[in-house]
C-alpha positions as CSV (number, residue, x, y, z in Angstrom):
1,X,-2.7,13.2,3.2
2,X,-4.3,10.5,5.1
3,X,-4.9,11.7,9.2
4,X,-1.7,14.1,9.0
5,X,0.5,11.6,7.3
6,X,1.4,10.6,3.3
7,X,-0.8,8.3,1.4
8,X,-0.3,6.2,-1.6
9,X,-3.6,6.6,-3.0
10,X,-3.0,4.3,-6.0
11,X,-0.4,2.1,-7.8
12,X,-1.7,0.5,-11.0
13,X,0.9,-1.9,-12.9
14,X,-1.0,-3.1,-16.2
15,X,-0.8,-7.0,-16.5
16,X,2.0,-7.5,-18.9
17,X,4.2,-5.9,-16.6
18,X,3.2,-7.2,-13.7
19,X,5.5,-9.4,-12.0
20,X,9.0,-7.9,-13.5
21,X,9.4,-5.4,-9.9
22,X,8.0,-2.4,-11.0
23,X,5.3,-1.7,-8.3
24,X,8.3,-3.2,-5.8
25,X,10.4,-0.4,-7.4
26,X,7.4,2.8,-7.3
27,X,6.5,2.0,-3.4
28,X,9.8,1.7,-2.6
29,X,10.7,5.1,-4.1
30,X,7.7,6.9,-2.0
31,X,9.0,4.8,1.2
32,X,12.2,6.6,0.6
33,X,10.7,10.0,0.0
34,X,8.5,10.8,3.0
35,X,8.2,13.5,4.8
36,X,6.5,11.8,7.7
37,X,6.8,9.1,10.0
38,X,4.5,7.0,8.7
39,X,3.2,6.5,5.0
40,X,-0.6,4.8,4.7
41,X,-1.8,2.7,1.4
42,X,-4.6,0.3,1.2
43,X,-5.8,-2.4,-1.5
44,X,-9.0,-4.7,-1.5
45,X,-9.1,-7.4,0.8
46,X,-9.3,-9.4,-2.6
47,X,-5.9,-8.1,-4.0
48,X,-3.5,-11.0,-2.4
49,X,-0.4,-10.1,-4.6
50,X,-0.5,-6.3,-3.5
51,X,-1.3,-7.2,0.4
52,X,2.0,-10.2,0.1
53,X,4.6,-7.1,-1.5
54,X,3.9,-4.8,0.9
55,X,3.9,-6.9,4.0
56,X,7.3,-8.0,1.8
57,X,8.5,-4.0,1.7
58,X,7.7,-3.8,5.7
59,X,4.2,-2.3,5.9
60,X,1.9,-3.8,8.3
61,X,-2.4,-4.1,8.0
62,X,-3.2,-1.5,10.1
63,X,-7.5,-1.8,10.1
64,X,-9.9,-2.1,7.4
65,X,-12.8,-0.2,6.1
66,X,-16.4,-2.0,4.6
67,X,-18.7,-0.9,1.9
68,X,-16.1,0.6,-0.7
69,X,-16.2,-2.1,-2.9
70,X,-19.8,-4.3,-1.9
71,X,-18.5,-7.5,-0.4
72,X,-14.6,-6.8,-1.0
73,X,-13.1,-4.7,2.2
74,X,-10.4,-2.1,1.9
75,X,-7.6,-3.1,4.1
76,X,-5.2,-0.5,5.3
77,X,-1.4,-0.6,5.8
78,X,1.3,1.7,7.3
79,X,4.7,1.6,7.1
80,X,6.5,3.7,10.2
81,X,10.2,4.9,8.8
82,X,13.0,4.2,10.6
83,X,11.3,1.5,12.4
């Protein structure tokens, strides 16, 4: 749980697979299962493909947080259900 609400603490697609709509797929499965308002994930400000398929799946960049990964933020999204 992230602040009360359901996280997505990690989704990992090995590169030969990447790109065939298999993370599209996994995210939105837990989009359909939660049992809150509002599911949280993040990715490194460096990860572009990730930030571009979750704006895609309606999430939007809700803050960021510095010094996880030296010199690569960690930017936070949220999608709100029903909205």
């Amino acid at each position: 749980h992230f602040f009360g609400q359901q996280f997505i603490e990690l989704v990992m697609i090995a590169k030969e697979h990447r790109g065939k709509g298999y993370g599209k797929k996994l995210i939105t499965y837990f989009q359909q299962k939660i049992a809150t308002e509002k599911l949280f994930t993040s990715t490194n400000q460096s990860n572009v493909p990730m930030q571009n398929l979750l704006i895609q799946l309606g999430f939007v960049e809700s803050g960021y947080i510095e010094n996880l990964d030296e010199g690569d933020a960690e930017l936070i999204f949220c999608f709100i259900k029903n909205h």
